[in-house]
N, C-alpha and C positions, 0 to 999 in steps of 0.2 A: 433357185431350184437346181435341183444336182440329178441327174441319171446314172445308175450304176448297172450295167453287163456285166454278166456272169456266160460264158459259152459254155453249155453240157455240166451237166448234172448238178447235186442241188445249188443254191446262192451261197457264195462265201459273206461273213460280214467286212466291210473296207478292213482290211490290213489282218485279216484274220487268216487261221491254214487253210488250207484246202483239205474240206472232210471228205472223209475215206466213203467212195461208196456200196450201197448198203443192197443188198437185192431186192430191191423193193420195183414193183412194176405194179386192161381193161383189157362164141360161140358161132360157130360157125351160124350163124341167126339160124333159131330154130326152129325157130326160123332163124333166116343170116341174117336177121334188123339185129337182132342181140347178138350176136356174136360181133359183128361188128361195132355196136356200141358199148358193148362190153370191151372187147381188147383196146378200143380207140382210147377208153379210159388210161389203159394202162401205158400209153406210150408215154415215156418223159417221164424224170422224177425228180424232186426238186424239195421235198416236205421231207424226207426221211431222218426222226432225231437218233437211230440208232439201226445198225444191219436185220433186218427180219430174216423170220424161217426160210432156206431155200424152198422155190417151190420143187415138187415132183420130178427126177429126171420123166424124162421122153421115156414110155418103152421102147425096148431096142424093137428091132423089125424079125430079127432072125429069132428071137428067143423072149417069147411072149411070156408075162407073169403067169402064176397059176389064178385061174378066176375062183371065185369064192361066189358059188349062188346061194341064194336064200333056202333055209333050211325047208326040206319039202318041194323045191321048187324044181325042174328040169334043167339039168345041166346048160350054161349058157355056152355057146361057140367062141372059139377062142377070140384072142381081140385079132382086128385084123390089121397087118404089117401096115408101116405108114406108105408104102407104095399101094397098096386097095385102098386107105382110107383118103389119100390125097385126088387119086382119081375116081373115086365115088363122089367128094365132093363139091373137084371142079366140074365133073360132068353135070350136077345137078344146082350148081349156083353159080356157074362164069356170066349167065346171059340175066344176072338180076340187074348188072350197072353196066354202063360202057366207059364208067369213070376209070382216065388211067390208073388212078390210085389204089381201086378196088383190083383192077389186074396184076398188081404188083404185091399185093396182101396173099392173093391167089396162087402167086407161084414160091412161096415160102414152101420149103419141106416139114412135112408133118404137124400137117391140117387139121384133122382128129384130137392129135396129142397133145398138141397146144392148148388148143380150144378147150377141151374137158379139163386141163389144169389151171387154164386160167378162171373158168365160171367156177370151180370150186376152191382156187384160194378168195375169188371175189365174195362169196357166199360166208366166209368165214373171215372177211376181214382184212387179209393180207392182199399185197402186190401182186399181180401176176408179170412182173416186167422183167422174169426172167427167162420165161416164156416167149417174150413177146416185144424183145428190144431191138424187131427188126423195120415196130414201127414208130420208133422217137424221133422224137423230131429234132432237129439240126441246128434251129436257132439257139439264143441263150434265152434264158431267166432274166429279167427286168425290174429294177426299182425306179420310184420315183421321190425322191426326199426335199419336201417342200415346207417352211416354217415349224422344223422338228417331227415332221410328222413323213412317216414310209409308207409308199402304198406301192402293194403291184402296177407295174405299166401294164395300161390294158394295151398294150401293143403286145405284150408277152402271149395273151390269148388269143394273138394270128397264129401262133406255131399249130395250135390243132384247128385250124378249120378245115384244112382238109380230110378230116376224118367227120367231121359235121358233115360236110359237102357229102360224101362217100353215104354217110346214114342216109341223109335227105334224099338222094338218087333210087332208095329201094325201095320197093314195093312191098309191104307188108303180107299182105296175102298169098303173092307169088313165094315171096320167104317162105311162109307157114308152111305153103306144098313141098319146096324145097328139103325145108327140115325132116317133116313127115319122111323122108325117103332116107335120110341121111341119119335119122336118131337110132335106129336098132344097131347100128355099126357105134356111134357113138357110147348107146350104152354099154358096149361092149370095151369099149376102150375105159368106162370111168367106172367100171366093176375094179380095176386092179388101184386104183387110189381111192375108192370110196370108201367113207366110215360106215361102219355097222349098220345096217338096215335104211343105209340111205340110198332112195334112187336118184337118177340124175337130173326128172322133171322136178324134184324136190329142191334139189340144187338151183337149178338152174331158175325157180322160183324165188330163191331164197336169195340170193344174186342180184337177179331186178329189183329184188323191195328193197335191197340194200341201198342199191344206188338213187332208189326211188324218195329216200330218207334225207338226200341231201339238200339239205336248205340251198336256195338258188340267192349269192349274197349281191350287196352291191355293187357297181362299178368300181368303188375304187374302196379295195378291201385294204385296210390297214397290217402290217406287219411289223413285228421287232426282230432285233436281234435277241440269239440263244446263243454265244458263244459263238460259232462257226458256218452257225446254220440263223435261217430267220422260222419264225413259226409263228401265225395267224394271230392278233391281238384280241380278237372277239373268242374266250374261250371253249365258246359252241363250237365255233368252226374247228377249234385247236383240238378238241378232243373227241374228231371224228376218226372213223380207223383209217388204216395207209389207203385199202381202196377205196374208200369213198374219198378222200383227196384228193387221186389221184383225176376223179371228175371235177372235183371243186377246178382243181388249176387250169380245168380247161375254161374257164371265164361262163359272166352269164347266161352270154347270147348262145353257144356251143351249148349248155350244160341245159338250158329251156329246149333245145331241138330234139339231145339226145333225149332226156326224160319224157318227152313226148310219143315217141315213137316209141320207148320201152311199154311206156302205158299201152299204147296200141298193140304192142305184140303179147303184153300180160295178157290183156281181153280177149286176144283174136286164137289165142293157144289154150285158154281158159284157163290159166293157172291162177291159184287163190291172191287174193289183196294180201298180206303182211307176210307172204312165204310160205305161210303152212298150210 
């Protein structure tokens, strides 16, 4: 039996280049359960066979986009700078966890803008890890290659428990009020990237069913080599999109926690089963 480490970003194959990486990257929960298991997805990347879309720069703070309302509708207020959006939403979500980890999520700049870019490239499939590479994690990627046969080390899925840890610490319902206070500033920041007649509870619906969708695999997931990169042997898993991977790698036990609490916050926000 052979073990191969890889440190930071995706797995090389033995003796192969090192590929170029790709911007591929998981709401302030809105309750903060979702937002938090959403970005938690997006930390770390490892699956990308090719560079995807950049996500959305950040609005700048000084010079806000033009909003675009819905036709007939009352003009919406402008978005607000990431200094009101960041302290609007530590004021109303520091005291969900006392987990270091979530304090540390919390004092990232621009809290708002992140957040809405990343539930809407999640909603559409893409990474949000450009957004959001402030929380990857540190260890490497892990194989295990045993009588021809590669599987991930499930040692590789301690790098995200502490973002499991971080979900499991919140409180759903206190999220839900959280949010309540925090989504009209929200909506205001995802008027200026949203597609045509899309609102954000739409997104951010569309989001959780996504991740909702991921088959939870076995322990010891088999993988091959792809030239540079390895990619999933079971072709279901393989041709899930960047964000729903981006949950798969974080291992069973993490990926049953987060999925759990997402269900609890679909129900408790009332948003529809399949997105729509």
């Amino acid at each position: 039996m052979s073990e191969q480490s890889i440190s930071g970003g995706p797995p090389v194959a033995p003796g192969g280049p090192s590929p170029q990486p790709g911007s591929v990257r998981v709401r302030i929960v809105g309750a903060l359960v979702a937002f938090v298991a959403l970005v938690g997805i997006g930390a770390g990347a490892w699956h990308a066979l090719r560079k995807g879309s950049e996500a959305p720069a950040l609005p700048a703070a000084s010079e806000p986009a033009a909003v675009r309302p819905d036709a007939g509708a009352a003009p919406m207020a402008p978005p607000p700078t990431v200094l009101e959006g960041d302290s609007r939403v530590r004021q109303n979500v520091t005291s969900l966890s006392s987990d270091p980890e979530f304090a540390k999520w919390m004092g990232v700049e621009g809290l708002l803008q992140r957040f809405t870019t990343a539930v809407s490239n999640i909603a559409d499939g893409d990474s949000p890890r450009m957004v959001l590479s402030f929380m990857g994690p540190t260890a490497g990627f892990q194989v295990v290659e045993d009588q021809g046969k590669t599987t991930i080390n499930p040692s590789t899925y301690d790098r995200y428990d502490p973002v499991a840890r971080v979900i499991g610490s919140l409180d759903v319902q206190k999220s839900v009020a959280a949010w309540r206070e925090i989504k009209p500033l929200a909506d205001r920041v995802y008027v200026e990237i949203a597609p045509p007649g899309r609102a954000f509870d739409q997104t951010l619906a569309l989001a959780i069913q996504h991740l909702l969708d991921v088959p939870v695999p076995p322990e010891d997931v088999e993988v091959t080599e792809r030239g540079a990169l390895y990619v999933y042997a079971d072709p279901q898993l393989e041709g899930l999109s960047r964000a729903q991977k981006h949950l798969l790698r974080m291992g069973p036990r993490n990926m049953q926690l987060i999925q759990s609490r997402l269900r609890e916050l679909q129900s408790a926000l009332g948003l529809p089963m399949g997105g729509h």
